[in-house]
N, C-alpha and C positions, 0 to 999 in steps of 0.2 A: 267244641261249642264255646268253650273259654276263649280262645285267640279271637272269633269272630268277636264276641260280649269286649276284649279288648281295645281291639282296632277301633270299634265302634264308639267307645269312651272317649280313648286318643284325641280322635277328629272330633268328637262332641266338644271337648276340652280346647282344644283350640281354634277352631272357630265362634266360641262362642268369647273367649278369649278375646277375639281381634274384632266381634259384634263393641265391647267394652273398650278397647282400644280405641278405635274409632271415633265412638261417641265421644270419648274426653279429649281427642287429637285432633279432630276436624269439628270448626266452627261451625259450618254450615250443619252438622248434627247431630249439631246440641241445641236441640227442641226441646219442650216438655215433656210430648209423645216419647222422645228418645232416650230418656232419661229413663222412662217406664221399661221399654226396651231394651235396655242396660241391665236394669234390676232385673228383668226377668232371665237375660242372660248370663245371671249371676246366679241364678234357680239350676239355670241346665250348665254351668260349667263345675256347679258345684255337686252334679250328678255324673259327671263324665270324670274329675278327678279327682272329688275324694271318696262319693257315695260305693260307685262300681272298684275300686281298690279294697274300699276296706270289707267287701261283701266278697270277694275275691281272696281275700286275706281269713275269712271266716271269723269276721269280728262282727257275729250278727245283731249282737247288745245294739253297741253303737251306729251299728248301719241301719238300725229301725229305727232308733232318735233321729238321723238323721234325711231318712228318706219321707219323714215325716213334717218333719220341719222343708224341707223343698216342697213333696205336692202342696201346703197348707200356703207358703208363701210362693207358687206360683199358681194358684189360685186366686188369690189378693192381689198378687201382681194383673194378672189380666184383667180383674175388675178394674183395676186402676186405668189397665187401658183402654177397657172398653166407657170408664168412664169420662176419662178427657176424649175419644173420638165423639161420644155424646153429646160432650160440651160444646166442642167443636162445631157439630152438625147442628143441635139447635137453636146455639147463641153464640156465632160467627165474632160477635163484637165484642162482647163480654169473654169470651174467649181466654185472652191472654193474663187477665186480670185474676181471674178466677184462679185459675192455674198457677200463676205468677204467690199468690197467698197460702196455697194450700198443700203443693206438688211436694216439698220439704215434708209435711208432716204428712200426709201420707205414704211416703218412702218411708218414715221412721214406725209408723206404725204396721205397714206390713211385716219388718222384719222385726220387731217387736214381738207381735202375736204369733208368728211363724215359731219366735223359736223361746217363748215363755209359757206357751201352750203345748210344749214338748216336753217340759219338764214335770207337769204338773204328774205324768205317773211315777214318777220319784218319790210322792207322799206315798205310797203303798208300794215302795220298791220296785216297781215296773212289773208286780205278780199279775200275771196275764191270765190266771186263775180265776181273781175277786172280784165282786160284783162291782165294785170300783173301776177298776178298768174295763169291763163290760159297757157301762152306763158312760166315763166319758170317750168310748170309742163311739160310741151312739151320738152324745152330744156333739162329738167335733163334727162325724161326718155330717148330722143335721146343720149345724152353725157356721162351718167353716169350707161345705165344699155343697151341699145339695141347695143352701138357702145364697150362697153367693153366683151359684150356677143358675138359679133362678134369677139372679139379678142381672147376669149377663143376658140370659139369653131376650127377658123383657125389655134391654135396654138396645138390645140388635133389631126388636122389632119396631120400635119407636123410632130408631136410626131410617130404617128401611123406609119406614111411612113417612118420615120427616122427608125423604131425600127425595121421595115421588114428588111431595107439596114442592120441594124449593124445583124440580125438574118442569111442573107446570108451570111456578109462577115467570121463571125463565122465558116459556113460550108468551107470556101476556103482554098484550103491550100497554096495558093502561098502570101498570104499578110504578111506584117513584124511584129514583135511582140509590136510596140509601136497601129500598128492600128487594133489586135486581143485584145489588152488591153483595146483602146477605146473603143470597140464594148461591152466586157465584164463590161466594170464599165458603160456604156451606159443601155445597155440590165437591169442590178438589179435596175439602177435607175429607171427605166420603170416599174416595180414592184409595184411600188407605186402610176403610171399615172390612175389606172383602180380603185385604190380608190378615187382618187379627181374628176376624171368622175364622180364616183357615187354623189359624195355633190354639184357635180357642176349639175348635172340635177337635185335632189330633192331641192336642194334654188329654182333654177327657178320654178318647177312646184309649191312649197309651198306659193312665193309670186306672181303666178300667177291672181288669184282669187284680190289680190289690186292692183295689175296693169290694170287689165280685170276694176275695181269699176271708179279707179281713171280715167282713160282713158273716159268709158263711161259716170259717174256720173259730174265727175267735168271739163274733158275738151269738152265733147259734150251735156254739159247738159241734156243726157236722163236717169236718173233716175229712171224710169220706164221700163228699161231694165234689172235692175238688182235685181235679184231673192229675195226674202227677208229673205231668210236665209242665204247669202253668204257671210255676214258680219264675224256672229261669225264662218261660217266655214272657212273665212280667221285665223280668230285668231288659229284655232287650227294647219292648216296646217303651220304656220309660226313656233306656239311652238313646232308644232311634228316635224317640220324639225330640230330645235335649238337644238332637244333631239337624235334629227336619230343620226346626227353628228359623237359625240363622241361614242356612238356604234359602229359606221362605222369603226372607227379607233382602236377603242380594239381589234373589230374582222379581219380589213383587213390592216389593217397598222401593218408590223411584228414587228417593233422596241418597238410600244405602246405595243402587243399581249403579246411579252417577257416578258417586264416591271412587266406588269399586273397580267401575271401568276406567276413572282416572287415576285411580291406583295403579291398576293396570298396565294402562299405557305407561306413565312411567318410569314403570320399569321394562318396559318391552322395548320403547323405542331406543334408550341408548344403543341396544343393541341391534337394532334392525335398520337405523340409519348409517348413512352410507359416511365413510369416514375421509 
C-alpha cells in the first residue's frame, strides 16, 4: 500500500513542480489566472513532497500542521480562481485592472491565513482533548472551508447564467460593438470555467473522507464510526487529487495544452529529423 501512496507523491511532486516551472519560464503563461494556478500547485506539491514523507516517516504532529495548512490554503486558492474567472466573465474590460491591483495581495493573504491559522492550537498545546480545539476545529471548518465552498459554488452559478446572457447577446444583431466585444472576450474567458469546476469538485471530494474523520472522530467523539481503512484511503485521495490537478490542466487548459505540446516537440524533433 505504501509503494503505491509513493509512486503516487513522486509524480504528484513533479508535475506539479514543472505546473510552477512553466509559469515563471514561459511568458505567454504568466497570466493572473496562472499565477493562481501556480499557488495552487504549490498546495499539491507540497502534499506529494513533504506532507506524504513526513506521514510516511510517522511524524503525525507535524503532518497534521501541515495537512492542514494545504486543504485551508487550497481552498483560498480556488476561491481565488474561481474569483478572477468571475471577473473575467462578467466585466471583460475591467478585467485586467482589477486584477493587476489586487492579484499580489491576495496571494499574500491566502498563504498568510493558511498557515497562521494553523498555529493557533499551539495556545493549548495542540491538546486535541480541550474544548478549545473542539470549537476552533468547528470554526475553521465553518469559516475557511464550508462558507468559502459556498462562495465558490454561488459564484460558478452566476458564471454559468452570465455566459448563457453573453451566448444570446452574440446571437442579436441590434447590440453595439463595444457589448458584442464584451460578450466575445467574456464567452473565451469561460473556456477555462469548466476546467476549475473540475479541480474544484475533485479537492472537495479527495478531502472529503478527513473532513467526514475530523468532524466525527475529534469533534463528536465517535471513533467508532469510522471505517478502519479510511485513514490511508484519505491519504491517497488527497495525493491523487495533488496529481489529477496538473493533468487536468495539460489536457483542458488550452494555454498549458500549447506549451506542452511545444515543449514537446522540441524535444522530439531533434531526434526524429532526418540528419
Amino acid at each position: 500500500m505504501e509503494v503505491g501512496l509513493i509512486v503516487i507523491s513522486v509524480l504528484a511532486s513533479v508535475t506539479n513542480a514543472a505546473v510552477i516551472i512553466m509559469v515563471i519560464a514561459i511568458k505567454e503563461l504568466r497570466t493572473f489566472n496562472n499565477v493562481f494556478v501556480a499557488s495552487l500547485a504549490v498546495s499539491d506539491m507540497l502534499t506529494g513532497a513533504v506532507l506524504v514523507p513526513l506521514h510516511l516517516a510517522d511524524h503525525y504532529e507535524v503532518s497534521g500542521f501541515l495537512s492542514f495548512t494545504i486543504m485551508i490554503s487550497g481552498v483560498l486558492n480556488l476561491c481565488a480562481v474561481t474569483w478572477d474567472r468571475y471577473v473575467a466573465v462578467t466585466d471583460p474590460f475591467g478585467y485586467k485592472d482589477k486584477l493587476q491591483k489586487c492579484h499580489g495581495k491576495l496571494l499574500f493573504a491566502i498563504w498568510t491565513t493558511a498557515s497562521l491559522s494553523t498555529l493557533i492550537p499551539l495556545a493549548w498545546d495542540n491538546d486535541i482533548t480541550t474544548e478549545y480545539h473542539k470549537w476552533f476545529l468547528i470554526l475553521s471548518l465553518l469559516i475557511l472551508v464550508l462558507i468559502p465552498y459556498g462562495f465558490i459554488v454561488a459564484a460558478y452559478v452566476r458564471i454559468w447564467l452570465r455566459l448563457r446572457s453573453h451566448a444570446a447577446q452574440m446571437k442579436q444583431v441590434s447590440i453595439s460593438n463595444e457589448q458584442r466585444e464584451g460578450a466575445r472576450r467574456a464567452s473565451l474567458e469561460g473556456k477555462t470555467v469548466k476546467v476549475f469546476l473540475v479541480v474544484v469538485s475533485v479537492f472537495l471530494v479527495s478531502w472529503l473522507p478527513v473532513i467526514y474523520m475530523t468532524t466525527v472522530g475529534l469533534m463528536l467523539g465517535r471513533l467508532d464510526l469510522i471505517p478502519p481503512h479510511l485513514s490511508m484511503l484519505s491519504w491517497y485521495t488527497i495525493t491523487g487529487s495533488s496529481l489529477i490537478n496538473p493533468i487536468l490542466y495539460g489536457i483542458m487548459k488550452r494555454d498549458f495544452y500549447v506549451q506542452f505540446r511545444r515543449l514537446c516537440s522540441s524535444i522530439v524533433d531533434p531526434w526524429t529529423s532526418p540528419t
